[in-house]
C-alpha positions, 0 to 999 in steps of 0.5 A: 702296337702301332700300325703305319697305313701305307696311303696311295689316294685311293679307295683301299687304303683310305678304307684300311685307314677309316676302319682301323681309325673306326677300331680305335688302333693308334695309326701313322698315314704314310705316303711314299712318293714312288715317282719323283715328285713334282707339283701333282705328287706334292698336292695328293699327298696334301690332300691325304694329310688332310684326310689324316688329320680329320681323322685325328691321324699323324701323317708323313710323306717319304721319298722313295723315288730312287730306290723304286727306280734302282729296285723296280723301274731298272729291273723291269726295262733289264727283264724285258732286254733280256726276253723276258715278261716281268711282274714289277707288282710283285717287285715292288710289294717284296722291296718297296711296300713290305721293305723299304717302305715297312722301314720307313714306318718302323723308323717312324715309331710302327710296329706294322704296316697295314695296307689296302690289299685284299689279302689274308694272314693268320697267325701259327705257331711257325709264323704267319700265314699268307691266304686269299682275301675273301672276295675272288675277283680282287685276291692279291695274295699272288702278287703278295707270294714274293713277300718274305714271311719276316716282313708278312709278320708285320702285315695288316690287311684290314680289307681281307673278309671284304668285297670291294663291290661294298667298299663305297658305302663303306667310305660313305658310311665313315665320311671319308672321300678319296683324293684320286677319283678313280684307281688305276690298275696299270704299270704305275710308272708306264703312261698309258700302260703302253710299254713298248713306248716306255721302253722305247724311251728308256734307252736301254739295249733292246733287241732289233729284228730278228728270226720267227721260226717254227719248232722245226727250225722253219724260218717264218719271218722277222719280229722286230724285237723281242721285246715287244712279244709275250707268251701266248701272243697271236696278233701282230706277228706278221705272218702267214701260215696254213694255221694260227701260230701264237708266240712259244718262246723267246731266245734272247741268245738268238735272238729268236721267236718260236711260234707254233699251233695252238696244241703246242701252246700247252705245258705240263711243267715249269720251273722258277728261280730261288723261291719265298717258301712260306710254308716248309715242304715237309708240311706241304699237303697231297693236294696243291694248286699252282697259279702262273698268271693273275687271271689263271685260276689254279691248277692241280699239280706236284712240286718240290724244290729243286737243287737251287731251292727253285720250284720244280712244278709239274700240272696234272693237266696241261695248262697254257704255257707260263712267262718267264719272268711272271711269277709261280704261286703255290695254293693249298686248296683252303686258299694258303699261299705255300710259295712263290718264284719266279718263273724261269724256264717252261720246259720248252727246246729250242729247234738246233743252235739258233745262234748257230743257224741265225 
């Protein structure tokens, strides 16, 4: 086996690479150019094909600039047109890192694909499975969900049974020094995190001002754009009101913006689009947990698929409303990822005919 080591500059994936180097696996450091590349790019990427090559590892640097921005950047800026709250993390690990990326290291001779994801997979006699990586405060199995079991098959994630508290040492220990000093854990290609500005500059059809109404109909005010509203949000809405109101939902066809108490803010169920099954419904046990944001511990629920082969998701207890366009993941209790989709409607009715009535 041949294991291609996806390399970012940062400290994970230099670590994945010192470990299984330290193993004694044959390797190939791959870098993908995710933005168009220009001076800056082309110099990080020097740099980890010198740390390639004190490790005695052949490296390669793959352009993938426009297929990023046809399958992650233009869908982000569509999602966000259309009223919805995407998750281009999970975007991008389903298309770019576990698919066209996975593509470029099989063309280069790899049989798998090792990343620096805090993550876990076994081996099954149905196929792999898909937990939790071992230290809780950097899982990232749920932005994983969305990746095809095809592709899990061919994942390595040699950071699983890590803590990152540890990981310093650990690079101290093999010599190794990552060439971005610090990692961010921003939107990679919105500066500054700031995603109206991004959006903004984009040019792409956002909506303009229109109605803040109650779940009774009762016209509040006016946002100015639905686009720069989430699920959830109290501040900056501009109104006054006898109590705090929080953002609800998001018509885009009315252009409209529910608010409402905090008591409403809560929902007992949602519902996703197609989702990634990684393990078959029939073997799903009594007990599951579903998770609808990163920082949401997982709550106990039932689910099933529905007739479109989308989740079906009902919460023993209510839980705080989830976003359209963030992502559903499915636990069993052990920490195995059952599912994922993302999140289409939360069981939420809008007052009337908004469009009608605005």
């Amino acid at each position: 086996m041949r294991y291609a080591v996806a390399l970012s500059g940062g400290a994970d994936s230099l670590l994945a690479l010192g470990l299984l180097r330290d193993a004694g696996h044959d390797l190939l450091g791959l870098h993908a150019h995710f933005l168009p590349p220009g001076p800056k790019e082309y110099a990080l990427a020097a740099a980890i094909d010198a740390q390639c090559q004190g490790l005695g590892v052949p490296f390669a640097a793959v352009d993938l600039s426009r297929e990023f921005d046809a399958h992650v950047i233009a869908p982000f800026i569509a999602a966000y047109a259309a009223g919805l709250t995407p998750n281009p993390c999970a975007a991008c690990n389903r298309t770019m890192k576990f698919g066209l990326l996975l593509t470029a290291a099989r063309e280069r001779g790899a049989t798998h694909i090792a990343t620096g994801h805090y993550a876990r997979i076994t081996d099954a006699p149905a196929g792999p499975s898909l937990w939790r990586g071992a230290d809780p405060s950097r899982d990232q199995s749920y932005f994983l969900s969305l990746v095809p079991v095809s592709a899990l098959a061919q994942a390595v994630f040699p950071l699983a049974e890590r803590m990152k508290a540890d990981n310093p040492a650990a690079l101290a220990e093999l010599g190794l020094t990552p060439p971005l000093p610090r990692e961010s854990r921003e939107v990679c290609f919105v500066p500054g995190d700031d995603y109206r500005a991004f959006l903004e500059a984009s040019g792409a059809p956002l909506s303009g001002p229109g109605p803040i109404v109650l779940a009774d109909g009762t016209r509040l005010g006016t946002h100015q754009g639905l686009w720069r509203h989430t699920i959830g949000q109290r501040k900056g809405l501009g109104i006054g009101y006898s109590e705090p109101l929080y953002v609800l939902a998001k018509d885009a066809a009315a252009n409209a913006l529910l608010v409402g108490g905090k008591a409403e803010l809560a929902a007992t169920t949602c519902r996703t689009g197609p989702a990634n099954v990684l393990v078959p419904p029939a073997d799903w046990p009594d007990e599951i947990l579903a998770q609808t944001c990163y920082r949401m511990r997982p709550r106990p629920a039932t689910a099933r698929l529905n007739d479109q082969d989308g989740l079906a998701i009902a919460f023993a207890q209510p839980v705080p409303r989830p976003t359209p366009g963030q992502v559903a993941t499915l636990y069993d209790t052990a920490g195995r990822v059952l599912a994922g989709g993302e999140i289409t409607d939360t069981g939420l009715v809008f007052p009337g005919s908004l469009q009608d009535t605005y």
